[in-house]
Backbone as a ProteinNet text record, in pm:
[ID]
protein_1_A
[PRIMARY]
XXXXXXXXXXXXXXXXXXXXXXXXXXXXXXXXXXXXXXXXXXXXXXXXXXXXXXXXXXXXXXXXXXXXXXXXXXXXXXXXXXXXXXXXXXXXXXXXXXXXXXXXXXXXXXXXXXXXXXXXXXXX
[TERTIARY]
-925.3	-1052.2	-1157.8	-1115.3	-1190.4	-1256.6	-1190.5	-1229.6	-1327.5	-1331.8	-1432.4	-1552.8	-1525.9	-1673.8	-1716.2	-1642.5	-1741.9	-1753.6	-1709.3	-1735.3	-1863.6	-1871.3	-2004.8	-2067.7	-2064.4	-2190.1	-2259	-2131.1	-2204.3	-2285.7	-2199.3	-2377.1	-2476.4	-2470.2	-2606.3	-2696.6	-2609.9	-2693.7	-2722.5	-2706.5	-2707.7	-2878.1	-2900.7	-3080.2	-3078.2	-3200.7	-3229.8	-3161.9	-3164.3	-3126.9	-2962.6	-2855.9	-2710.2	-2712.2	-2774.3	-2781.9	-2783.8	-2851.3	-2888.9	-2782.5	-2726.5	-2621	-2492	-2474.8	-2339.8	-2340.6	-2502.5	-2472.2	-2469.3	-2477.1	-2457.6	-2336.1	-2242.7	-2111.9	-2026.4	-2076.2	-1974.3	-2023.3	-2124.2	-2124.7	-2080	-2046.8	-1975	-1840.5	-1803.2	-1654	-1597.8	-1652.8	-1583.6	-1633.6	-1740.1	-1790.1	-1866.8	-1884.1	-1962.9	-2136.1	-2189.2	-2317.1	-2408.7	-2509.5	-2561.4	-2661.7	-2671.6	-2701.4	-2637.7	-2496.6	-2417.2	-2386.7	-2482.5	-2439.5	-2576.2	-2657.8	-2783	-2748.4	-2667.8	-2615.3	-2577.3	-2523.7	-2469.7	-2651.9	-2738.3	-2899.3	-2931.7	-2873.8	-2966.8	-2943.7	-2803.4	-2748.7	-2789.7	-2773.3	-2887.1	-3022.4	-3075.3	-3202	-3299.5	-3242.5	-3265.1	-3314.6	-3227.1	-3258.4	-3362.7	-3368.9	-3450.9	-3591.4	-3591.7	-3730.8	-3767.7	-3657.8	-3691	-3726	-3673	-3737.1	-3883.1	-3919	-4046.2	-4167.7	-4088	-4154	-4182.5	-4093.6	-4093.1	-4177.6	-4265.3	-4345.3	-4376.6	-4330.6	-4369	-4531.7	-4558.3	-4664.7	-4736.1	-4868.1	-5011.8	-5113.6	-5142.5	-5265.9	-5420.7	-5523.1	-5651.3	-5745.6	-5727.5	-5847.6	-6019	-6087	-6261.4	-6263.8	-6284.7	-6309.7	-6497.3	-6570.6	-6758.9	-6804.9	-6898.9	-6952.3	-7032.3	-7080.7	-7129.6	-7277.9	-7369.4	-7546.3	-7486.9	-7474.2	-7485.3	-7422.3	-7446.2	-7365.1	-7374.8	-7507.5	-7488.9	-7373.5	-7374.7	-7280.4	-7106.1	-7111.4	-6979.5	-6948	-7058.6	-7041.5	-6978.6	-7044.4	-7036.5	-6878.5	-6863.3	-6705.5	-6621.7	-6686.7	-6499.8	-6538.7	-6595.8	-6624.2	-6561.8	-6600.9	-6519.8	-6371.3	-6324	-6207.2	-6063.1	-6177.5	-6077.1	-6051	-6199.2	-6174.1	-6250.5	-6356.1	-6399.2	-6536.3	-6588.2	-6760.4	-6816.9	-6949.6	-7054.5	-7057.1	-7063.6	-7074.7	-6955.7	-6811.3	-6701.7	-6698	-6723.7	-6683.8	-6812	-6979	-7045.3	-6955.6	-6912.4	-6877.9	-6773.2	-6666.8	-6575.6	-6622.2	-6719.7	-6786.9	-6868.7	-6864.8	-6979.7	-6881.2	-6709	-6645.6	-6550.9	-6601.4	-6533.2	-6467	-6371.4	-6265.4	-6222.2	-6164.3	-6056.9	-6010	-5898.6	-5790.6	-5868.5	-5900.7	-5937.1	-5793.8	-5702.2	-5588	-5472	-5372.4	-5212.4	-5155.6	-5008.9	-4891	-4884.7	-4964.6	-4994.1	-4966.3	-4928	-4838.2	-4919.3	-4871.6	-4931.3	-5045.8	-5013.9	-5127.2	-5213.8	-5217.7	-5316	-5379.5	-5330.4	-5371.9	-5508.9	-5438.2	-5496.6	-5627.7	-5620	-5709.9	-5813	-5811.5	-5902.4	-5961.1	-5892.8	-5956.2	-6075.3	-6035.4	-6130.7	-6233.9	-6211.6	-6334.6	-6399	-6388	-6462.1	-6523.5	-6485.5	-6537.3	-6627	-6603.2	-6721.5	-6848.7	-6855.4	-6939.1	-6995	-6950.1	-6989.8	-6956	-6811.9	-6727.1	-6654.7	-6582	-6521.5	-6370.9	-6281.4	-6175.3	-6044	-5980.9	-5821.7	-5687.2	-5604.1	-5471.7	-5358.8	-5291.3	-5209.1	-5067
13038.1	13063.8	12962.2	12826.2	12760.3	12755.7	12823.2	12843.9	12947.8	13042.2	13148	13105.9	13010.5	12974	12848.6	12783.4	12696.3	12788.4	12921.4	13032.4	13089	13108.9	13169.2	13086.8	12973.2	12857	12815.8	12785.3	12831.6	12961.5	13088.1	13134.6	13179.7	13139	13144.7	12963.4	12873.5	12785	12822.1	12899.9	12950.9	12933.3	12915.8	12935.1	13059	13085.9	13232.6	13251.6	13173.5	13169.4	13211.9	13133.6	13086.6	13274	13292	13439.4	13545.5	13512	13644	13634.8	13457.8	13462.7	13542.8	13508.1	13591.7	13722.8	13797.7	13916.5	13958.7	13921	13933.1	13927.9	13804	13804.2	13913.3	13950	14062.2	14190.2	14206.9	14328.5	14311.8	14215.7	14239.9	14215.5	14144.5	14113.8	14187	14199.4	14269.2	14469	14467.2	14583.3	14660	14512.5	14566.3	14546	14702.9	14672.2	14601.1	14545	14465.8	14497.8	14638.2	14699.6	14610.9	14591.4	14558.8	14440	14355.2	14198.8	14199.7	14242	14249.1	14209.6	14251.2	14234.9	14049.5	14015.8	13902.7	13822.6	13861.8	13809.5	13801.6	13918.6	13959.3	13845.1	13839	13688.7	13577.9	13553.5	13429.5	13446.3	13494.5	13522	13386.3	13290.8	13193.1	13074.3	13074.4	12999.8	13048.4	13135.8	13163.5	13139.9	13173.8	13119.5	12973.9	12899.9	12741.9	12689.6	12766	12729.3	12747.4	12838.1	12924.3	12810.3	12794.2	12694.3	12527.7	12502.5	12375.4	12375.5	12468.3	12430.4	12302.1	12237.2	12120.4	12128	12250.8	12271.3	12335.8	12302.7	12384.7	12414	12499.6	12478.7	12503.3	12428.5	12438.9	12556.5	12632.5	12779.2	12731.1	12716	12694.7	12880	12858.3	13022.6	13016.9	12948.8	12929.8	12825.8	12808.3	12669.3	12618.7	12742.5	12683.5	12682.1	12568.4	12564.4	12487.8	12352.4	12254.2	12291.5	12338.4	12420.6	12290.3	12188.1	12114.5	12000.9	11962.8	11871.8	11891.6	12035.9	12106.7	12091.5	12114.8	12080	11939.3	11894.3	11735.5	11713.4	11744.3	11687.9	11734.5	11867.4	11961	11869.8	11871.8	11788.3	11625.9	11555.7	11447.6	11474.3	11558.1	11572.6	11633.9	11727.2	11786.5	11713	11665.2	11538.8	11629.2	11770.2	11872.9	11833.8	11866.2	11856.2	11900.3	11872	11964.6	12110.6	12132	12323.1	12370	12346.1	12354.4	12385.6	12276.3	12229	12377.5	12353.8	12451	12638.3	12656.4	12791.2	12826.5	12694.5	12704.6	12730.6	12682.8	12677.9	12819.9	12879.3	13004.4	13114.6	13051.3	13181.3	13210.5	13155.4	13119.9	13266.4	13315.3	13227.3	13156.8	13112.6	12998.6	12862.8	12861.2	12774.5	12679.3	12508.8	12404.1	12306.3	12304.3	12256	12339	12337.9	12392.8	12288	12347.1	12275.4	12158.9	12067.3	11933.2	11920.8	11776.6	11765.4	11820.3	11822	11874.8	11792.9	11610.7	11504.8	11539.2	11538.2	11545.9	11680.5	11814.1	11922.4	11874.3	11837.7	11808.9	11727.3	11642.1	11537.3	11617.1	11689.7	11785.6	11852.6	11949.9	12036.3	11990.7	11816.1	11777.8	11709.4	11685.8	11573.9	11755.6	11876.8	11948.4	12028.1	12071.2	12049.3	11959	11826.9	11769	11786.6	11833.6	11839.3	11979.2	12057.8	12221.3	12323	12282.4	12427.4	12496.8	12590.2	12677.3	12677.8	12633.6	12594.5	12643.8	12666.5	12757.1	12663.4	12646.4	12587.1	12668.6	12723.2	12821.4	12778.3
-7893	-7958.5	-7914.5	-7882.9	-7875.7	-7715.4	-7641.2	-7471.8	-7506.3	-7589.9	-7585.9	-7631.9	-7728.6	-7779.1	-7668.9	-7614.3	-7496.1	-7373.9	-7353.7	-7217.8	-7243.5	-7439.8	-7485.5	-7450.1	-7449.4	-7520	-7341.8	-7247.7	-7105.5	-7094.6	-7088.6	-7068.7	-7114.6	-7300	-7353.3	-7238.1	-7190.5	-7126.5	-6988	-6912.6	-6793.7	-6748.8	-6608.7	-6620	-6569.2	-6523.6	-6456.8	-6345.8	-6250.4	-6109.1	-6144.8	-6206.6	-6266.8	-6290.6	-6371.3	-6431.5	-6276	-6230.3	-6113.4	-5997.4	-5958.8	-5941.4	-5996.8	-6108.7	-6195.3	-6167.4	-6171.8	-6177.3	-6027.5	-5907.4	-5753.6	-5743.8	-5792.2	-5796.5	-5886.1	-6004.8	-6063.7	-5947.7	-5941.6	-5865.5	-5742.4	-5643.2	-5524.6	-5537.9	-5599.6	-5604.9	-5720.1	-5821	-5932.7	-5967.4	-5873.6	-5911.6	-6037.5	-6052.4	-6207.3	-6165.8	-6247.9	-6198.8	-6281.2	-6221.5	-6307.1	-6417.3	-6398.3	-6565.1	-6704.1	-6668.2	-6744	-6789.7	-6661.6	-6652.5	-6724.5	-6755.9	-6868.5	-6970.2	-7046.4	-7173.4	-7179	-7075.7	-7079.5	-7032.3	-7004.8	-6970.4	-7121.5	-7221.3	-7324.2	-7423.8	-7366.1	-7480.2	-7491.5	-7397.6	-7287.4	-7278.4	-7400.8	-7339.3	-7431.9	-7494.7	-7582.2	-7467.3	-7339.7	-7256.7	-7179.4	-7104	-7006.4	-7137.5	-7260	-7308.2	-7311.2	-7340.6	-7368.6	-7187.3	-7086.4	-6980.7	-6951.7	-6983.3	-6972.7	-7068.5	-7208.9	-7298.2	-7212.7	-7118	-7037.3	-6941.6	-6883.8	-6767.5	-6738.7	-6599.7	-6600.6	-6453.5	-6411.2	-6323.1	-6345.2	-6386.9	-6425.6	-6317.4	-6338.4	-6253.9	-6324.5	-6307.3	-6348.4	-6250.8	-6388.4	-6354.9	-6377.6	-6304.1	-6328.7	-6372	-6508.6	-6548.8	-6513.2	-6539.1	-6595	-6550.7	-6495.5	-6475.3	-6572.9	-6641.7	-6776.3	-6756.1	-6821.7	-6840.8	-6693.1	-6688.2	-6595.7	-6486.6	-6397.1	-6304.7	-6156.3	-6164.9	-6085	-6089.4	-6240.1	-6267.9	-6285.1	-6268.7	-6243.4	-6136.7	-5979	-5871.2	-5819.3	-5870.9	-5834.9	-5876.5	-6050.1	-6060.1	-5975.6	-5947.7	-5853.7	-5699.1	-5671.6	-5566.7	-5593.2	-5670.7	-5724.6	-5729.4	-5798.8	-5808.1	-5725.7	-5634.4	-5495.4	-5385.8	-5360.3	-5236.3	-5137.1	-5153.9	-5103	-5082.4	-4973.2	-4934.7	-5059.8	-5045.8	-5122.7	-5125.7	-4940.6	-4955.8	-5027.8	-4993.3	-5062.9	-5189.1	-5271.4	-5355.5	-5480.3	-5413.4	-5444.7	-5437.8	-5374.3	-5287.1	-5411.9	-5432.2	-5524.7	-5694.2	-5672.2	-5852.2	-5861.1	-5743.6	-5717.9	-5755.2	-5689.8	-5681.3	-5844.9	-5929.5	-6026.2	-6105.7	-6149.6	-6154.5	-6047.2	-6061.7	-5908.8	-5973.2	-5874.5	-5910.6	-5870.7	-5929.5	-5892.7	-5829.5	-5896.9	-5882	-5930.7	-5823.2	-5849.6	-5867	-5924.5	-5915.1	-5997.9	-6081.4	-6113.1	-6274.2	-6299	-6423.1	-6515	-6634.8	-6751.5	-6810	-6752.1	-6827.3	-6725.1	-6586.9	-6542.3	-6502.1	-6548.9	-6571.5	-6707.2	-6809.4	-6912.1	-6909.1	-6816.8	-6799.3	-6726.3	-6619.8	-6549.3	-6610.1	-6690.9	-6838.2	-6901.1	-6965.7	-7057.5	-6973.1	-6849.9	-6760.7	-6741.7	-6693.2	-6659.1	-6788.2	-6866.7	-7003.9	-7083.4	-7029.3	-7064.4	-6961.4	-6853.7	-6738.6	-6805	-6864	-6902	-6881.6	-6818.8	-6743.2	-6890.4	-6835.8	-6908.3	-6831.6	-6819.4	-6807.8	-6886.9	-6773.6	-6836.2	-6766.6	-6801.1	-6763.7	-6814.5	-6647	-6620.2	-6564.9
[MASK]
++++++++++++++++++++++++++++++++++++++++++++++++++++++++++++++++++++++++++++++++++++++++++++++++++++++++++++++++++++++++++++

């Protein structure tokens, strides 16, 4: 009894990848399709949320440049490391990503420095 509840307790912990693995392996070697290996996703489905809840990479959306549209320029320009025309072209094409991939503090920190400049700002 007690092997079943630490066999459960693996793959309610399984990640996504662990999961899509399992179900590649029952279906080539065991023949089970992975319709079926769903059920065993559905169980597990506690994890794949607390991953989803963990994002550790944001990226900063310029949704508006807002009233101050020069001083929006200037920060994304400050902050990309991008010319003037650039940095303008980018604030023109708005939405657009200002920054990918980047931690959550300094996602955060971008947000509120372009927000205070007058943007309208999203973190994705």
């Amino acid at each position: 009894m007690a092997d079943l509840k630490d066999f459960a307790e693996q793959l309610v912990n399984l990640t996504v990848k662990e999961v899509n693995e399992l179900a590649d392996i029952l279906k080539e070697e065991y023949g089970i399709e992975p319709a079926a290996a769903a059920v065993a996703v559905a169980a597990g489905g506690g994890a794949a949320a607390e991953a989803a809840e963990e994002k550790t990479e944001f990226d900063v959306i310029l949704k508006a440049a807002g009233a101050s549209k020069l001083a929006v320029v200037k920060l994304v320009k400050e902050l990309t490391g991008l010319g003037l025309k650039e940095a303008k072209e980018m604030v023109d094409s708005a939405p657009k990503a200002i920054k990918e991939g980047v931690s959550k503090d300094e996602a955060e920190g971008l947000k509120s420095s372009l927000e205070e400049a007058g943007a309208e700002v999203e973190l994705k």
